[in-house]
C-alpha positions as CSV (number, residue, x, y, z in Angstrom):
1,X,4.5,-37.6,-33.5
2,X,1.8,-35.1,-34.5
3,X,0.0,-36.1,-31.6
4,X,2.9,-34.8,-29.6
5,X,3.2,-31.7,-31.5
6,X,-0.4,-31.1,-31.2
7,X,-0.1,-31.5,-27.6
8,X,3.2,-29.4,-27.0
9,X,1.9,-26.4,-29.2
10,X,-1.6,-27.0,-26.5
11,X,0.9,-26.5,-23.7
12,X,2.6,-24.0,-24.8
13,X,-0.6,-21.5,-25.4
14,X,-2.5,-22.7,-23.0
15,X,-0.7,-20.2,-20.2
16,X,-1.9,-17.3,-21.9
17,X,-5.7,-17.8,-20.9
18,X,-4.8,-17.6,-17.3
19,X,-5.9,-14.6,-15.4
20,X,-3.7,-11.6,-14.8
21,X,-2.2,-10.9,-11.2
22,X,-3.3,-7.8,-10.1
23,X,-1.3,-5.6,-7.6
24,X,-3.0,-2.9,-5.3
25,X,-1.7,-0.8,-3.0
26,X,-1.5,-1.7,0.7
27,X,-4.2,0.9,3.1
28,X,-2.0,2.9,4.6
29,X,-2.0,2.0,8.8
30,X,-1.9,-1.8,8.0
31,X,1.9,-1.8,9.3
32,X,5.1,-2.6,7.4
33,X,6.4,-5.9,6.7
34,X,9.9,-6.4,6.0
35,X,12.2,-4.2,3.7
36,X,10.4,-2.1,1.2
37,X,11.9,-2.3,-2.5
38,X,12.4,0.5,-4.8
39,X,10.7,-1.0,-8.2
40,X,10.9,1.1,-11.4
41,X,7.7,1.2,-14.0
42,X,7.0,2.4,-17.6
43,X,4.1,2.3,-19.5
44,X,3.3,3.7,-22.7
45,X,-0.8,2.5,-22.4
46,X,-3.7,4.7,-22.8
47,X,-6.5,4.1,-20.0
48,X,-9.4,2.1,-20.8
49,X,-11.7,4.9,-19.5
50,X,-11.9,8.2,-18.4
51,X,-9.0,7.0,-15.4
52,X,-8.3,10.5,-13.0
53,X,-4.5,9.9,-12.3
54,X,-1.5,8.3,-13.9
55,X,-0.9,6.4,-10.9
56,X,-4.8,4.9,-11.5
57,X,-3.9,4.2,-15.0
58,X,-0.6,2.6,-14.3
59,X,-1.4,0.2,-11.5
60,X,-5.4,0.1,-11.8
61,X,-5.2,-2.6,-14.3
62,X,-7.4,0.1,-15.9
63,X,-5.1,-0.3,-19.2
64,X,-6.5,-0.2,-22.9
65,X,-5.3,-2.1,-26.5
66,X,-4.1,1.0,-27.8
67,X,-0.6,2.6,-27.3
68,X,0.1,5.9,-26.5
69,X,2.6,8.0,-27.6
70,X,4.1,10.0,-24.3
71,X,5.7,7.1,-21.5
72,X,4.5,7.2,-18.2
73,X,7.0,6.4,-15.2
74,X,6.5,5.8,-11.6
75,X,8.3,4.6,-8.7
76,X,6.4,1.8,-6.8
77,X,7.6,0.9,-3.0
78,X,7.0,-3.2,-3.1
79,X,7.0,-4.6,0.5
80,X,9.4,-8.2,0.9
81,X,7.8,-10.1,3.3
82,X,10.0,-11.0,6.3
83,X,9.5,-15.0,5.4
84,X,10.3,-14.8,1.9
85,X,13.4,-17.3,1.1
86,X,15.4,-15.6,-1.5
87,X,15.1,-17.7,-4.5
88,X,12.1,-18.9,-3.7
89,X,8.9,-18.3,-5.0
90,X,5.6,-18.3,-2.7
91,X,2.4,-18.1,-4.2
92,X,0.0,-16.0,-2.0
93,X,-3.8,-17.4,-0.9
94,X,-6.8,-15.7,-1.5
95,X,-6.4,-12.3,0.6
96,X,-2.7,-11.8,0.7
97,X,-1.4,-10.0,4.0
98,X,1.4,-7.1,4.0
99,X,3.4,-10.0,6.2
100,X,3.2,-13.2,4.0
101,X,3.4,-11.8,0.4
102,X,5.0,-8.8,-1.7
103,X,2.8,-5.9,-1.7
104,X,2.8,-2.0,-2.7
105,X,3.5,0.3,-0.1
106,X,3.3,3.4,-2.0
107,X,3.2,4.8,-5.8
108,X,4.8,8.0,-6.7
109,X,4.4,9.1,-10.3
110,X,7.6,10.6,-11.6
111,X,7.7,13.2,-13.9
């Protein structure tokens, strides 16, 4: 039984090691792919470095340990592909295309 426990607390942490997805914003000429989502962001991080932009510091990854005290909002266009099977989830491969995975069109901070 503790063997079991052992194992399921294992499990249970283990996710946490994985690496973080990243999402960047497509290059602007690569074409559109299916309908393009309005997606809604917050953050309330400071930037790791000397970042230029909000828009750098919230979709960068570029993100620090410490909080800061003023929210920062931004409206981020996400690209469905035309394939995607609601319900379904597709995990992309190694260079994910505008067409066969979900992908920022555009970033607009909001003020």
């Amino acid at each position: 039984m503790t063997r079991l426990a052992i194992l399921l607390c294992c499990l249970m942490v283990l996710p946490g090691c994985a690496a973080r997805g990243v999402m960047s914003v497509v290059p602007p000429g690569t074409g559109t792919a299916g309908v393009v989502q309005p997606v809604f962001v917050a953050s309330n991080r400071h930037a790791a470095s000397n970042t230029p932009n909000a828009l750098e510091m919230l979709f960068g990854q570029d993100f620090g340990d410490s909080r800061n005290f003023r929210m920062h909002y931004a409206r981020v266009g996400v690209s469905i592909p035309p394939t995607h099977a609601e319900g379904r989830i597709e995990w992309p491969g190694s260079a994910p295309g505008p067409g066969a995975a979900f992908r920022d069109r555009r970033a607009d901070p909001l003020r």
